[in-house]
Backbone as a printed PyTorch tensor [residue, N CA C, xyz], in Angstrom:
tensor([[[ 18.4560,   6.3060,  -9.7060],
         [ 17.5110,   5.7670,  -8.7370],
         [ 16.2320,   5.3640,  -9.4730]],

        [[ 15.7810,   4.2220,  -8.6660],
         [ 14.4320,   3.7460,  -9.8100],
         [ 13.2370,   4.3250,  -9.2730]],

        [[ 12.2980,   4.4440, -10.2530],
         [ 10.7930,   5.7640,  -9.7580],
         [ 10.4890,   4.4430,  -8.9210]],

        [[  9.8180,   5.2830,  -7.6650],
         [  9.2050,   4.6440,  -6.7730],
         [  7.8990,   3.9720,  -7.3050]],

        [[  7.6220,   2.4850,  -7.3610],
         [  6.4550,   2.0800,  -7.4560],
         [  5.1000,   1.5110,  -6.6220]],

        [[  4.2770,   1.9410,  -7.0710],
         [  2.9950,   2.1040,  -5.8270],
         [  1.7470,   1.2170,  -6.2790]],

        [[  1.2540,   0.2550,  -5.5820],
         [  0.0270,  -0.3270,  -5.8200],
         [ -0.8810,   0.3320,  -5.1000]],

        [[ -2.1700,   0.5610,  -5.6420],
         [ -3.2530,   0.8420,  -4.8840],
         [ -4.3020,   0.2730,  -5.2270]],

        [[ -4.9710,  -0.3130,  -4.2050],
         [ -6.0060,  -1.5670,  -4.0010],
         [ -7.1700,  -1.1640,  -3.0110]],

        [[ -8.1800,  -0.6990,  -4.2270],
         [-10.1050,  -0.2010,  -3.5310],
         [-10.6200,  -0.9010,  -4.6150]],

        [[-11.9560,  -0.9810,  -3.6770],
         [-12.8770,  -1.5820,  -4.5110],
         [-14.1470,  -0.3150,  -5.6420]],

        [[-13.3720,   0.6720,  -5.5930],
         [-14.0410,   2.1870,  -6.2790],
         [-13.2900,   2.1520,  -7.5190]],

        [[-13.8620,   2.3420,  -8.2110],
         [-12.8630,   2.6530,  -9.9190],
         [-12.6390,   4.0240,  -9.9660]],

        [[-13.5870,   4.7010,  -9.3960],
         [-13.1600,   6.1740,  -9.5260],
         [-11.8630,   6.8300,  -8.5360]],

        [[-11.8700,   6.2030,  -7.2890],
         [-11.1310,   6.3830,  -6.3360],
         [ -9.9330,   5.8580,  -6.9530]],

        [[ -9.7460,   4.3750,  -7.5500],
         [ -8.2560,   4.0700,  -8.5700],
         [ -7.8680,   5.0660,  -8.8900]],

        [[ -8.5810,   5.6980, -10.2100],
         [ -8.5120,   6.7810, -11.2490],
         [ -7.8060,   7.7790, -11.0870]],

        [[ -8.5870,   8.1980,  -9.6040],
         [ -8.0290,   9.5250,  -9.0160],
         [ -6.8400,   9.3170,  -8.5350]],

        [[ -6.7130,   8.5700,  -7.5780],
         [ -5.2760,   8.0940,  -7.1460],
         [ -4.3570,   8.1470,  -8.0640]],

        [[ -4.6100,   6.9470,  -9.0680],
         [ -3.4640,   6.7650, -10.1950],
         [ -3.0560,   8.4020, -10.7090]],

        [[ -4.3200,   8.9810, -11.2520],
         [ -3.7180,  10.5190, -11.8930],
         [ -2.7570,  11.2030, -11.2440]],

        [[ -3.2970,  11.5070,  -9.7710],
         [ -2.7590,  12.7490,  -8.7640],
         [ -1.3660,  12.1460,  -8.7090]],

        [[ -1.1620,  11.2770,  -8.2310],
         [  0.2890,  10.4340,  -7.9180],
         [  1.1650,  10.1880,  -9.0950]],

        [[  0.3760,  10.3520, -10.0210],
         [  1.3290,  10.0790, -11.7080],
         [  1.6990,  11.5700, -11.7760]],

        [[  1.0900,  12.1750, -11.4720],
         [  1.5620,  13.4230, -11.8880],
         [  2.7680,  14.2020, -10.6230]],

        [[  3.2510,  13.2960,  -9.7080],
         [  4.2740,  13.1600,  -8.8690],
         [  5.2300,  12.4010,  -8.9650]],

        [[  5.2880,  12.0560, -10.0400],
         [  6.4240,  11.3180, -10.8040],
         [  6.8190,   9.6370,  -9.7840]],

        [[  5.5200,   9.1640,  -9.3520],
         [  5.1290,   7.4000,  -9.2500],
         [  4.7620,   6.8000, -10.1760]],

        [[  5.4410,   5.6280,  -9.8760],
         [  4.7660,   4.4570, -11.3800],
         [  3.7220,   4.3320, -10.7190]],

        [[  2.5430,   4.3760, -10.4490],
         [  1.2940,   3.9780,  -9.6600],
         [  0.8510,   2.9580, -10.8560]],

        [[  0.0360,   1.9970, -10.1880],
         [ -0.7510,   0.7780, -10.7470],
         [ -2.2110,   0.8100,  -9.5330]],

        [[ -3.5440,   0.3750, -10.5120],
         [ -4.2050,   0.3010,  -9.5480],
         [ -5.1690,  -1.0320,  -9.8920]],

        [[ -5.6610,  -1.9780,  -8.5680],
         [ -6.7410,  -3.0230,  -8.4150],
         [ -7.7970,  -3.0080,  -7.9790]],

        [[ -8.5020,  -4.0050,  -8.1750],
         [ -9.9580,  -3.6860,  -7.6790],
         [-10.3310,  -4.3400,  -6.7020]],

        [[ -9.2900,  -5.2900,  -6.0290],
         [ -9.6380,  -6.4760,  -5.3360],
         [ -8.4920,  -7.4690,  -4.4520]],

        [[ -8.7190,  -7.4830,  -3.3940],
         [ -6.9530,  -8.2370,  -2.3810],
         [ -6.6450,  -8.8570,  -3.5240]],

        [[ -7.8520, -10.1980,  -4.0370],
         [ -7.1270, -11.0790,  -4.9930],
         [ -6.5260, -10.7860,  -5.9710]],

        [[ -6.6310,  -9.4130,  -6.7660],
         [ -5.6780,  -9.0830,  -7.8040],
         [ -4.7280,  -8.4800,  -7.5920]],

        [[ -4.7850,  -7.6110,  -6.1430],
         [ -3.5350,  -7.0710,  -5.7350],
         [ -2.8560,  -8.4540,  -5.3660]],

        [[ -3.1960,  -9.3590,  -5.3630],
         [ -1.7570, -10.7640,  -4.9990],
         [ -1.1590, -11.0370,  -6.2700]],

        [[ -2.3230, -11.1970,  -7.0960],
         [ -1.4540, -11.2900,  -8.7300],
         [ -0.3680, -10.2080,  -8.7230]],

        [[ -1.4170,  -9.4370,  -9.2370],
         [ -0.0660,  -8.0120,  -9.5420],
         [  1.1920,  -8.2550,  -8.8000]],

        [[  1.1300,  -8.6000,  -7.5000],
         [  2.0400,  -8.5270,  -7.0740],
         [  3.2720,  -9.8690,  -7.4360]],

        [[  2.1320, -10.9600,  -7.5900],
         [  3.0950, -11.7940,  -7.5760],
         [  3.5400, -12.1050,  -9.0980]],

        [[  3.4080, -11.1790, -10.0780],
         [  3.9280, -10.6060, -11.1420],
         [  4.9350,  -9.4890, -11.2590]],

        [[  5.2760,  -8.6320, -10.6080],
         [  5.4640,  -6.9560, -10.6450],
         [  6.0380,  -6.6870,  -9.1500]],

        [[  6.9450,  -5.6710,  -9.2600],
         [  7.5230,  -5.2090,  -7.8470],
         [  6.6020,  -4.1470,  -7.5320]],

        [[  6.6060,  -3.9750,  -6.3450],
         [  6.0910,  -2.5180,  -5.9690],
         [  6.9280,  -2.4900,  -4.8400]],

        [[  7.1630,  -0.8060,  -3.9720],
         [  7.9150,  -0.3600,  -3.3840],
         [  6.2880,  -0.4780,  -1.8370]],

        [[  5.3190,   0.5700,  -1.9090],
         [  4.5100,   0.2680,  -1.1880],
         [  3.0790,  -0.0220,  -2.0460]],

        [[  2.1440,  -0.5550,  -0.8190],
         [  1.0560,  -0.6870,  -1.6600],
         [  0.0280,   0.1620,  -0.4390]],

        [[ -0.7800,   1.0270,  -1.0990],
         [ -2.1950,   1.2090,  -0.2050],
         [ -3.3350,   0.6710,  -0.5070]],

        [[ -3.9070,   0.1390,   0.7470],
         [ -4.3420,  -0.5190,   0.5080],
         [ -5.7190,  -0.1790,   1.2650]],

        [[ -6.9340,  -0.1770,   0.9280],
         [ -8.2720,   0.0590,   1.4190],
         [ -8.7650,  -1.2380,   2.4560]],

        [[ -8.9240,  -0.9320,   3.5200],
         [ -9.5650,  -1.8070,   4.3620],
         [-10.9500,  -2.4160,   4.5140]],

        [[-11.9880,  -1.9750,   3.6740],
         [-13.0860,  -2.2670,   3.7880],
         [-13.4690,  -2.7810,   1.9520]],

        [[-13.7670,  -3.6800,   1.7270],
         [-13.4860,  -4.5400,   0.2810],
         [-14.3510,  -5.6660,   0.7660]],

        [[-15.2620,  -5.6680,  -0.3770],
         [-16.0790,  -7.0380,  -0.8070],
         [-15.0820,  -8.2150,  -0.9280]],

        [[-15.5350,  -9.5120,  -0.3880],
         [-14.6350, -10.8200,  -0.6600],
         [-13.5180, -10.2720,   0.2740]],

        [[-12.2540, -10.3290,  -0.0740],
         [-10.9000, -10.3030,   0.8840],
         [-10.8080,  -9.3690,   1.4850]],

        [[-11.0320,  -8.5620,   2.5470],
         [-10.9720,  -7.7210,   2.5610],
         [ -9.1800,  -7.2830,   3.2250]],

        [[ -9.1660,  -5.8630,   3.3530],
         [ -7.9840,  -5.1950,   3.7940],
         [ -7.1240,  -5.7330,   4.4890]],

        [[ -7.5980,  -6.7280,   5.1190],
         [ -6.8780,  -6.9150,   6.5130],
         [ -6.1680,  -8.2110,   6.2110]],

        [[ -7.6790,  -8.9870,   5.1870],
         [ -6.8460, -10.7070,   4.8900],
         [ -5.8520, -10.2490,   3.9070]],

        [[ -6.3030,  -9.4340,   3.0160],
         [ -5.1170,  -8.8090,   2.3150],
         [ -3.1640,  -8.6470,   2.7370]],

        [[ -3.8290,  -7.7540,   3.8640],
         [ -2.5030,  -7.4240,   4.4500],
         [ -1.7770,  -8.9730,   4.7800]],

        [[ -2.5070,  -9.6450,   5.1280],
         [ -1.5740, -10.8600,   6.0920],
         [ -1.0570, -11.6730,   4.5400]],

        [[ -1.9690, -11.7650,   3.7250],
         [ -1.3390, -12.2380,   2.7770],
         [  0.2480, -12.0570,   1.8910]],

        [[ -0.0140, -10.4340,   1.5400],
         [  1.2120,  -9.3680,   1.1930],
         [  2.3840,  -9.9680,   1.9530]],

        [[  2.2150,  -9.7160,   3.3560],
         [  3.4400,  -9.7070,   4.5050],
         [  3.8620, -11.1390,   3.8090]],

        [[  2.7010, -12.0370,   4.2440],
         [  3.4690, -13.7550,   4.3990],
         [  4.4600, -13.8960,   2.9160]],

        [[  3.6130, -13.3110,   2.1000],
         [  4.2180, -13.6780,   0.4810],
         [  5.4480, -12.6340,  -0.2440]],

        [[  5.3900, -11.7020,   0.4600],
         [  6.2160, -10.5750,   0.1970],
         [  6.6060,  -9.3260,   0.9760]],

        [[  7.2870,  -9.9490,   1.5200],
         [  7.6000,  -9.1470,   3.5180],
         [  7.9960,  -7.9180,   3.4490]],

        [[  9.1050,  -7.9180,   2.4300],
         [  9.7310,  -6.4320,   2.4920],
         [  8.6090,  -4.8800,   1.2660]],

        [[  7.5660,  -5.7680,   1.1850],
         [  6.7420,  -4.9000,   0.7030],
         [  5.9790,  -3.8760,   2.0600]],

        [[  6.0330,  -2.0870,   1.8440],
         [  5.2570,  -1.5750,   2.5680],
         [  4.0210,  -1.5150,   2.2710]],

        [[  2.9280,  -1.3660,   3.5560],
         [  1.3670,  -1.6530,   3.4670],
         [  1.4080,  -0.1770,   3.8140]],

        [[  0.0170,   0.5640,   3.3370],
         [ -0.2260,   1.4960,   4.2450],
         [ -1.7560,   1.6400,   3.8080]],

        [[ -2.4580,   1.5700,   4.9080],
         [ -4.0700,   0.7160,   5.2170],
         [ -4.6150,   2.3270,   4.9640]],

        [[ -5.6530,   2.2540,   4.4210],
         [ -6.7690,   3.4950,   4.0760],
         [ -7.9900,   2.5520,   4.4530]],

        [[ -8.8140,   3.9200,   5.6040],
         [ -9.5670,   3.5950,   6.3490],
         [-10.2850,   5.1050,   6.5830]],

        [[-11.8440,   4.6970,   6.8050],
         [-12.9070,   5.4380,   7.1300],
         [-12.7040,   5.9440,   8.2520]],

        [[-13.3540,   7.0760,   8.8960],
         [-13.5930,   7.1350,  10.1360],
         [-13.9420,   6.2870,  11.4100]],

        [[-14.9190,   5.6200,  10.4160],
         [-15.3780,   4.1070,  11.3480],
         [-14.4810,   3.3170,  11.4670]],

        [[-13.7100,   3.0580,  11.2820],
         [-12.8130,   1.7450,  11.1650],
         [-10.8040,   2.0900,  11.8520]],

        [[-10.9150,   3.1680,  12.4910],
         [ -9.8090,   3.4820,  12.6840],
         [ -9.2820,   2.2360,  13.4480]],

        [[-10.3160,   1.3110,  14.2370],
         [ -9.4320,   0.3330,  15.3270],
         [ -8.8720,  -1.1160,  13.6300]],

        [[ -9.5860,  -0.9090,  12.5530],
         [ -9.1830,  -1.6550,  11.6310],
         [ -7.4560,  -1.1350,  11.2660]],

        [[ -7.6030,   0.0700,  11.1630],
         [ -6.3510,   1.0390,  10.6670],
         [ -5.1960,   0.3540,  12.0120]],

        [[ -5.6480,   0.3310,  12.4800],
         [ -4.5460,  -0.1490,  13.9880],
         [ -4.0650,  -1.5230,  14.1150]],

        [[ -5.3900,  -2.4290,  14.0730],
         [ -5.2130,  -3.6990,  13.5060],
         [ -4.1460,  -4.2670,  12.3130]],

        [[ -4.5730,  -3.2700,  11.2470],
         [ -3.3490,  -3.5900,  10.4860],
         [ -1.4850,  -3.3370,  10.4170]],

        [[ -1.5480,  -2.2920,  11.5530],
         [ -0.1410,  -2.1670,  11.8340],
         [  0.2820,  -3.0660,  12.8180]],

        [[ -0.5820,  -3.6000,  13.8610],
         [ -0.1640,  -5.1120,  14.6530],
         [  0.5880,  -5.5880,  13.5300]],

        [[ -0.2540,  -6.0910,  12.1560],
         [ -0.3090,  -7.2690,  11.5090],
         [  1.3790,  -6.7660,  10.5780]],

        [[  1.5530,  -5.7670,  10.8340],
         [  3.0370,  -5.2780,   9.9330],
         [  2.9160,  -4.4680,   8.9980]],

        [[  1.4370,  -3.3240,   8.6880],
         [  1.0160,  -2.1310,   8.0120],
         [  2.2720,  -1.2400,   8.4920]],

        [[  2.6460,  -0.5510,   7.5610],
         [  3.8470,   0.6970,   7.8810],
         [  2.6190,   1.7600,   8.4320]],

        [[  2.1050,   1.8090,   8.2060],
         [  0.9230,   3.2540,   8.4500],
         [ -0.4960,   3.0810,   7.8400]],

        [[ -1.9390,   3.9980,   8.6980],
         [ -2.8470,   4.1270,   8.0290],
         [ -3.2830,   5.5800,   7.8920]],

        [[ -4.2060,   5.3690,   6.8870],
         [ -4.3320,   7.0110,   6.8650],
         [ -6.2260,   6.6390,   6.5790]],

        [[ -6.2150,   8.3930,   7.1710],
         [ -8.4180,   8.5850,   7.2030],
         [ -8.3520,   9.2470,   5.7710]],

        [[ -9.6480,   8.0800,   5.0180],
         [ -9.8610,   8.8450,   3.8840],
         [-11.3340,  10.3280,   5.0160]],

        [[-11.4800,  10.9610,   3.8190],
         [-10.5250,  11.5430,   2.6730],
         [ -9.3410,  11.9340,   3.1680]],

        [[ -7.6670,  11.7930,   2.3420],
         [ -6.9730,  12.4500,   2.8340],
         [ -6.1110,  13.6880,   2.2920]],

        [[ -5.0430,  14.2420,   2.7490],
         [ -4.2410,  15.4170,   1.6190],
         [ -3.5140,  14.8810,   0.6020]],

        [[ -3.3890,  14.7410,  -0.4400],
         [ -2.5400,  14.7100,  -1.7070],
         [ -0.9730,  14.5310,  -0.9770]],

        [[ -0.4820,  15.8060,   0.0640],
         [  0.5920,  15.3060,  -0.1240],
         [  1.1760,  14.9870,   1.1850]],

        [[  0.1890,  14.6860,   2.0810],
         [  0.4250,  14.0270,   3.4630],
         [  0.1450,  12.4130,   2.7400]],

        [[ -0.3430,  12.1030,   1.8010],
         [ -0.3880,  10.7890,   1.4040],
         [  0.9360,  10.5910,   1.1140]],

        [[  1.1200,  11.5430,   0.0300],
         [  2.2240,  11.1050,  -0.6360],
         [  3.6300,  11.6050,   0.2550]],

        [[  3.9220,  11.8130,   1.0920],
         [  4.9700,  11.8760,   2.4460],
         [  5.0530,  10.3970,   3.3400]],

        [[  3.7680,  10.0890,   2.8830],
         [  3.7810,   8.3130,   4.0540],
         [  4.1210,   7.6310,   3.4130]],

        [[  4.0180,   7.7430,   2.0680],
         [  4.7250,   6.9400,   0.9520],
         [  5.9310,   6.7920,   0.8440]],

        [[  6.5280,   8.1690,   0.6570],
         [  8.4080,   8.2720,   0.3990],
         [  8.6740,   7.5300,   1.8140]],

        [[  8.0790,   7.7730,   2.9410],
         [  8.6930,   7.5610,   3.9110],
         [  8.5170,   5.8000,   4.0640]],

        [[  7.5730,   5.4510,   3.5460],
         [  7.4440,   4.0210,   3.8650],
         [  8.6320,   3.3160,   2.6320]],

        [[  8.9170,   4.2150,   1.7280],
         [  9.3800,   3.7330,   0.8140],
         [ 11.1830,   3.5910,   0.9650]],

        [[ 11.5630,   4.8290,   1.9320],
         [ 12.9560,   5.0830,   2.6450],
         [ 13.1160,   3.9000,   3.4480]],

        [[ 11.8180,   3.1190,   4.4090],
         [ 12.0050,   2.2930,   5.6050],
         [ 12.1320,   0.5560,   4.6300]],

        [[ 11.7540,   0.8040,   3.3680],
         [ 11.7150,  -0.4130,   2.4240],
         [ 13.5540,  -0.7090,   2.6050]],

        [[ 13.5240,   0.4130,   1.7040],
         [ 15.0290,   0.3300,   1.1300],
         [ 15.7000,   0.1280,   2.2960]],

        [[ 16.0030,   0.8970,   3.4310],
         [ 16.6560,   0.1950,   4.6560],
         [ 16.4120,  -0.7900,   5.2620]],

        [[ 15.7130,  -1.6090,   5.1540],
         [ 15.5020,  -3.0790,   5.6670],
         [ 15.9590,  -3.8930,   4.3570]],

        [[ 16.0680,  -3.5020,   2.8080],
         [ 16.9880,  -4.2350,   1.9520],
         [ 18.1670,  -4.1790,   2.5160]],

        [[ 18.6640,  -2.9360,   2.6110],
         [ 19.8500,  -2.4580,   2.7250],
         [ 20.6620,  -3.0630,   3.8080]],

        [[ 19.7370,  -3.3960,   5.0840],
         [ 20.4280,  -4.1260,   6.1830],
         [ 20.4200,  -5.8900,   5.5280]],

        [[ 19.2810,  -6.3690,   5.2250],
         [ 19.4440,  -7.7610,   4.9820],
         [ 20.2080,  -8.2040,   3.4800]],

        [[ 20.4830,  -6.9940,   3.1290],
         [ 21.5620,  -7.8740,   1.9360],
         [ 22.7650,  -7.2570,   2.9400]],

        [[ 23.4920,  -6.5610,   3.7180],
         [ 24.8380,  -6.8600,   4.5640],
         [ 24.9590,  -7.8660,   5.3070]],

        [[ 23.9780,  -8.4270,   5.5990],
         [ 23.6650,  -9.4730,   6.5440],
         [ 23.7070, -10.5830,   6.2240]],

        [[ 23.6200, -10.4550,   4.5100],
         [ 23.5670, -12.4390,   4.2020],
         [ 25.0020, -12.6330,   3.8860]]])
């Protein structure tokens, strides 16, 4: 089975950092950006399984983000990180086709549970549309 791979996209370098460590040390390929626009590169370079993604970002933010991801790469999971303030943003983005959001700060491994799980709902929507073609 291939290690699950994870983008994560804030506009904090320290918040990357941390992310990338805690989650590397859970045996994820984690990759991290600083910006929607480089999370489109990366992506449109590199697979990832899900991406989290911060909703509140200078220039693109979270949300134009998300619509972008979906249009350009559908079977990718979103899962929106959001403030207290912004929970109706966190909601917004699951209209738009977010698998889930979560309130920073959050637990280490309630993060990483929305992950496997967004990452199980990946693989079964491959799994149905390659029987299907």
């Amino acid at each position: 089975m291939t290690q699950l791979k994870v983008l994560v996209v804030d506009d904090e370098p320290d918040f990357i950092q941390l992310f990338v460590k805690r989650f590397s040390k859970r045996n994820l390929d984690v990759h991290g950006v600083h910006s929607g626009a480089e999370a489109l590169t990366w992506l449109g370079a590199n697979d990832a399984d899900v991406v989290v993604l911060d909703v509140k970002m200078p220039g693109m933010d979270g949300i134009e983000t998300l619509r972008e991801i979906k249009k350009r790469h559908p079977l990718v999971e979103v899962i929106m990180l959001t403030g207290h303030g912004s929970v109706e943003s966190g909601l917004t983005g699951m209209s738009l086709g977010a698998y889930d959001y979560v309130l920073k700060p959050f637990k280490i491994d309630d993060m990483l549970e929305r992950i496997l799980r967004a990452r199980d709902r990946k693989r079964l929507i491959e799994n149905h549309s390659e029987r299907t073609q």
